[in-house]
C-alpha positions in Angstrom: -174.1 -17.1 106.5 -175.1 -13.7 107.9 -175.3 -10.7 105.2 -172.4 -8.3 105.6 -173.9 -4.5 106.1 -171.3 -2.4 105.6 -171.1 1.0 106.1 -168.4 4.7 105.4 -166.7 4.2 109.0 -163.7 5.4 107.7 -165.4 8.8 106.7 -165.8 10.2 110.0 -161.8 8.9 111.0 -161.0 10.8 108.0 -162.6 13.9 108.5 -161.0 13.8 112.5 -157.6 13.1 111.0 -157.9 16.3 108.6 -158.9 17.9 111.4 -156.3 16.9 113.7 -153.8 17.8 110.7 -154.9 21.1 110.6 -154.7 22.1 114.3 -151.1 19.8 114.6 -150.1 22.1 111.5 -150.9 25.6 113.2 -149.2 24.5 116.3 -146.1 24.4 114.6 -146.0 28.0 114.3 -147.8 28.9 117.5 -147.0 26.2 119.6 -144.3 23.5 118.6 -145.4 21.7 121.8 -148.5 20.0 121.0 -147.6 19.6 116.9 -146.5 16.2 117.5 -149.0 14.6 119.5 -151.6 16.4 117.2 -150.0 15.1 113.6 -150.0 11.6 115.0 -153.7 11.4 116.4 -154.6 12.8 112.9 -152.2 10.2 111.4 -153.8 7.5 114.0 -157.1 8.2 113.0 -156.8 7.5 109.3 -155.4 4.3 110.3 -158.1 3.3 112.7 -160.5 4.1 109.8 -158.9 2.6 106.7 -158.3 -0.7 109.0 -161.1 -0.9 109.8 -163.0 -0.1 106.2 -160.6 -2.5 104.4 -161.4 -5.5 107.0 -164.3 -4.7 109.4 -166.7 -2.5 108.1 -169.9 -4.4 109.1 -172.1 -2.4 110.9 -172.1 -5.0 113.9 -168.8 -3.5 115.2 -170.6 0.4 115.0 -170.5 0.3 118.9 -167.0 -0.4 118.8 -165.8 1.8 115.9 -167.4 4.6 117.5 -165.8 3.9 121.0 -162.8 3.6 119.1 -163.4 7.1 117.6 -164.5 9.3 120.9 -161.4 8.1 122.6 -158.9 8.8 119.8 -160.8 12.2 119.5 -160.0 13.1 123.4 -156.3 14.5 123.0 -154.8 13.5 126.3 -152.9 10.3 128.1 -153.8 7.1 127.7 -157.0 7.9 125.7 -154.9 6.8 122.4 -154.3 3.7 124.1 -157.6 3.0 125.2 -158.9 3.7 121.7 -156.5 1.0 119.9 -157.6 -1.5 123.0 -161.3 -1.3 121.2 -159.3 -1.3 117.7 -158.5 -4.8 118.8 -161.8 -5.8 119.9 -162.6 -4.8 116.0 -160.1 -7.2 114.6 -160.4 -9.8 117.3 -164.1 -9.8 116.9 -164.0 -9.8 113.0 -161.3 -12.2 113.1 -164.3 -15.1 115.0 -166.5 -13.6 112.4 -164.8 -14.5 109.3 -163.7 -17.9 110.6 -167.1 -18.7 111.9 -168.2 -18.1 107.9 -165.8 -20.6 107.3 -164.0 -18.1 105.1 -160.7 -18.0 104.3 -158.2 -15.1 103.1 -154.1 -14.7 103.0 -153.0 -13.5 106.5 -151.6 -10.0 106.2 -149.5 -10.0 109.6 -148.2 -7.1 109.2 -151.6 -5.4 108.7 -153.1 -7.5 111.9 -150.8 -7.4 114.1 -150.7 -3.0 113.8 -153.4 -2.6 116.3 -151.7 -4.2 119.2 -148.5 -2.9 118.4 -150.6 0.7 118.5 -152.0 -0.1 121.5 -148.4 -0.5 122.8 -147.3 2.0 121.4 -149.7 5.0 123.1 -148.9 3.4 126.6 -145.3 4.0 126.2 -145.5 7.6 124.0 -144.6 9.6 126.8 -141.4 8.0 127.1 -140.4 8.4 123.1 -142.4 9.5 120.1 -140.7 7.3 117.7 -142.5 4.0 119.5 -145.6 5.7 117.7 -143.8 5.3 113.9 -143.9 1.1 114.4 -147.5 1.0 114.1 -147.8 3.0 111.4 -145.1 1.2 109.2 -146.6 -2.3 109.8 -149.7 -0.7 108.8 -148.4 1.1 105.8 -146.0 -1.5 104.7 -148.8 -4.4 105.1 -151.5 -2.8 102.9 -149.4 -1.5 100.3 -148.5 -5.0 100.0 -151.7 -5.7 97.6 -152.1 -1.9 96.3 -148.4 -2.2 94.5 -149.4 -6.3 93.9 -152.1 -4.6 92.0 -151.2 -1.6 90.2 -147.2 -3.0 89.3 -148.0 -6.7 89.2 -145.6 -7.7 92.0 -145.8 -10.8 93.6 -147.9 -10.6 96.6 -146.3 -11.6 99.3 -148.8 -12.7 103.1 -148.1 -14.9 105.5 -144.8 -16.3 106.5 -143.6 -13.9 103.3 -143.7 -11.1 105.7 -141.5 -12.3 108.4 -138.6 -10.3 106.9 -140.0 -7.1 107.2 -142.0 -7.6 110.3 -138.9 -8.4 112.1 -137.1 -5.7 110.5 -139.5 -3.2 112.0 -139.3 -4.5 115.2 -135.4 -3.7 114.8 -136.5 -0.5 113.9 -138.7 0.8 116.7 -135.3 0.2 118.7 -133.1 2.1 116.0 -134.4 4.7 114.0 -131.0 4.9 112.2 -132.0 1.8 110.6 -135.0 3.1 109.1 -133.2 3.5 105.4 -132.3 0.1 105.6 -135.4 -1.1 106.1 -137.2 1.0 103.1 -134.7 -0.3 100.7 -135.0 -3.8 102.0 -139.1 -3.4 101.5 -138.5 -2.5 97.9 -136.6 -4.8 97.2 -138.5 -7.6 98.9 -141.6 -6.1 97.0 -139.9 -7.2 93.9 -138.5 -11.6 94.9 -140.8 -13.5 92.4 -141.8 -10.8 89.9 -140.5 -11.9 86.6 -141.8 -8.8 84.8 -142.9 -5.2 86.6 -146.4 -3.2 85.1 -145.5 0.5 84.7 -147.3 2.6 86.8 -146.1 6.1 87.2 -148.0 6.6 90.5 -147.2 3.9 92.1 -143.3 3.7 91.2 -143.1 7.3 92.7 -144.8 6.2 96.0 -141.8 3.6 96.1 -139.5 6.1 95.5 -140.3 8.8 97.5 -139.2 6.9 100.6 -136.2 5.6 99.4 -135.1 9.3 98.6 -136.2 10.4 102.0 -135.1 7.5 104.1 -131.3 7.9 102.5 -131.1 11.5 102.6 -132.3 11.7 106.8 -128.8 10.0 107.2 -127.2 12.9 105.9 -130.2 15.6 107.2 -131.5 14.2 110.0 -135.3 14.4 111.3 -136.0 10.5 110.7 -139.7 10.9 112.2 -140.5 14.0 109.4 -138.9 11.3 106.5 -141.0 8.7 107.8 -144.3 10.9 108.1 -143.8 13.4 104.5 -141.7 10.8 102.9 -143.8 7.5 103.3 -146.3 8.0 106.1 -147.9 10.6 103.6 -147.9 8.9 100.3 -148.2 5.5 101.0 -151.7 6.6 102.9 -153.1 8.7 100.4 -152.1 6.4 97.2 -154.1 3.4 99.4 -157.0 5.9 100.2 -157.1 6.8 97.0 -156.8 3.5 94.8 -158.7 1.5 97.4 -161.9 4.5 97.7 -161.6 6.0 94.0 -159.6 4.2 92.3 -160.4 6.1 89.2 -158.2 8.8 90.1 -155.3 6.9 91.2 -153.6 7.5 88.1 -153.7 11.4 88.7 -152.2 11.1 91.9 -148.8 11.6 90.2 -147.3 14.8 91.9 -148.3 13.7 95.3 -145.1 11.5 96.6 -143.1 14.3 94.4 -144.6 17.1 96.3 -144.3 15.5 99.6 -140.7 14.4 99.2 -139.8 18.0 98.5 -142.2 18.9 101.7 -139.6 16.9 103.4 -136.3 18.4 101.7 -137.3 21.9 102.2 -138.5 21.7 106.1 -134.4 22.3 106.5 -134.3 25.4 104.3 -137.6 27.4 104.9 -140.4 25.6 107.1 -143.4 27.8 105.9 -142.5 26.9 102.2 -141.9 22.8 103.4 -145.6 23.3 104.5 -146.9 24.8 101.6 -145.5 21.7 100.1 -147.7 19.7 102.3 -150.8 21.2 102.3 -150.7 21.4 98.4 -151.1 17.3 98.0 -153.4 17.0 101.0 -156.0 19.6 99.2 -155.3 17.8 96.2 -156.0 14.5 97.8 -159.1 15.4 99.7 -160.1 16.7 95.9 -159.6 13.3 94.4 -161.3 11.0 96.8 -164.1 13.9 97.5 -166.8 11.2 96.2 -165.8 9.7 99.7 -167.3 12.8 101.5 -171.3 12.0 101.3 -174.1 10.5 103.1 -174.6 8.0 100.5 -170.8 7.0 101.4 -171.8 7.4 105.2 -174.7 4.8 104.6 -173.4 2.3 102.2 -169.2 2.2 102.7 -168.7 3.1 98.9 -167.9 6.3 97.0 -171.0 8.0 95.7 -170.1 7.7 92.2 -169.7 3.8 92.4 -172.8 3.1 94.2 -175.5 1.4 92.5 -178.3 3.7 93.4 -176.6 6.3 90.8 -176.1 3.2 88.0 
C-alpha cells in the first residue's frame, strides 16, 4: 500500500472563499448584480476545499485540486462548471484509490454524489440561482452527518440511511418552498436510533438555527438568504471548525445565534443584518487561525496539532 502524503489544500480554497465573501459582500451595496454569483463562488470554494481535505487530500491529486482551484477563481460562465468537472476527477480518482487499497469506509452519498450535482448545477445557473443551493445541502447535510454523530452521539446514519434525505433534496431543487420541510425532516431523521442525545451546546444551536430560519422564510420570504445565513453558514463553519481545530468547537457557541439574527434582520436594516454576518465570520477565521500557516500548507494539519511542535 502506497503512503498517503497529505497536504493543507483546503487552505488556499479557504482563503479564495473569504475573499470571494468579501468582494460578493461590498457588491451588495455597490452593485447588487454581481453579489450573488460572488457569495456562491466563495461559498463553492470552501466546499471544493473541505471535500476535498476530508477525503482526498493526497498530494497525488495536487494537479487536479489546483485546476480545480484556477477555474473556480475565474468569475465567469461555465468556469464554475469546468472546475466541479475536475472536482469529480478528485473523487473518481480517489474513489479507484481507496478501493485499489482494498480499504473500506461507510458510503456518505450524500457527500459523493455533491460534486456532480455541482457540476450540474453551474451549467444550468444562468437559468435559476437556486439550482446552486442543491449542491451545497447534499454537501452540508452529508458531512454534518458524522460532526453531530460525534459531538451529540446520534446514530450515524450512511448508505442506504440517506435515501430519505437525498431524495428529499432532489424535491427541493424543484421547490424551494419545501425547503422547511426538509430541515425539520433532517433533524428529525438525525435523531431514528438514538436512544439517549450528548449535550452539546454548539452543536444543538447549529441544528437549530435552520429550523428557526427555514420556518420563519415561509412567513418572510428570501429562502436562498435562510439557506445561506441560516444553515449554509453554520453548518460550514461548525464542520471547519470541529474537523480543523476541534479544540475550539466548544467556543463556537454564538455563531449559529449571530447568523440566524443575520438572517432576521436583513428585512429590517441590511447594513446591521451584515454586521451580523461579518461578526461570526471574524470570529471564525479567529478560531481555526492555526489553519492559516505554512506548516498547515505542507502537512494538511493545524499548526498546533502537528507533531513537529509536540
Amino acid at each position: 500500500m502506497k503512503e498517503i502524503e497529505p497536504w493543507g489544500v483546503n487552505v488556499p480554497f479557504l482563503v479564495l472563499g473569504l475573499i470571494y465573501w468579501c468582494i460578493g459582500g461590498i457588491s451588495l451595496f455597490e452593485n447588487i448584480t454581481f453579489h450573488p454569483l460572488l457569495m456562491m463562488i466563495g461559498t463553492y470554494s470552501i466546499y471544493f476545499g473541505m471535500f476535498q481535505r476530508l477525503f482526498f487530500p493526497a498530494r497525488n491529486y495536487l494537479a487536479l485540486h489546483l485546476i480545480s482551484l484556477v477555474l473556480l477563481a475565474i468569475p465567469v460562465y461555465p468556469f464554475q462548471a469546468l472546475a466541479s468537472l475536475a472536482l469529480i476527477g478528485v473523487e473518481v480518482w480517489g474513489i479507484r484509490d481507496i478501493k485499489s487499497y482494498g480499504s473500506k469506509f461507510p458510503v456518505n452519498w450524500l457527500v459523493l454524489s455533491s460534486p456532480l450535482a455541482s457540476s450540474l448545477a453551474w451549467f444550468l445557473y444562468p437559468l435559476k440561482i437556486w439550482v446552486l443551493v442543491i449542491p451545497l445541502l447534499l454537501y452540508l447535510l452529508g458531512v454534518n452527518v458524522g460532526v453531530f454523530s460525534a459531538t451529540l452521539g446520534l446514530k450515524p446514519k450512511f448508505g442506504r440511511r440517506q435515501l430519505p434525505i437525498l431524495g428529499l433534496v432532489i424535491v427541493t431543487s424543484f421547490f424551494p418552498k419545501f425547503f422547511p420541510i426538509l430541515i425539520i425532516s433532517y433533524g428529525l431523521w438525525l435523531l431514528l436510533g438514538t436512544k439517549r442525545v450528548k449535550f452539546n451546546l454548539t452543536a444543538l444551536l447549529s441544528l437549530l438555527a435552520p429550523v428557526i430560519a427555514s420556518i420563519s422564510s415561509v412567513f418572510l420570504g428570501e429562502e436562498i438568504h435562510a439557506f445561506a445565513l441560516g444553515l449554509m453558514a453554520p453548518f460550514f463553519f461548525g464542520c471547519i471548525t470541529y474537523s480543523t481545530s476541534r479544540y475550539n468547537y466548544g467556543k463556537m457557541i454564538p455563531v449559529p445565534v449571530l447568523l440566524l439574527l443575520a438572517y432576521l434582520l436583513r428585512f429590517w436594516n441590511l447594513e446591521v443584518s451584515s454586521i451580523f454576518f461579518i461578526l461570526p465570520t471574524l470570529y471564525f477565521i479567529f478560531m481555526i487561525r492555526d489553519n492559516f500557516t505554512l506548516t498547515t500548507l505542507r502537512l494538511g494539519m493545524a499548526s498546533r496539532e502537528c507533531p513537529e511542535r509536540k
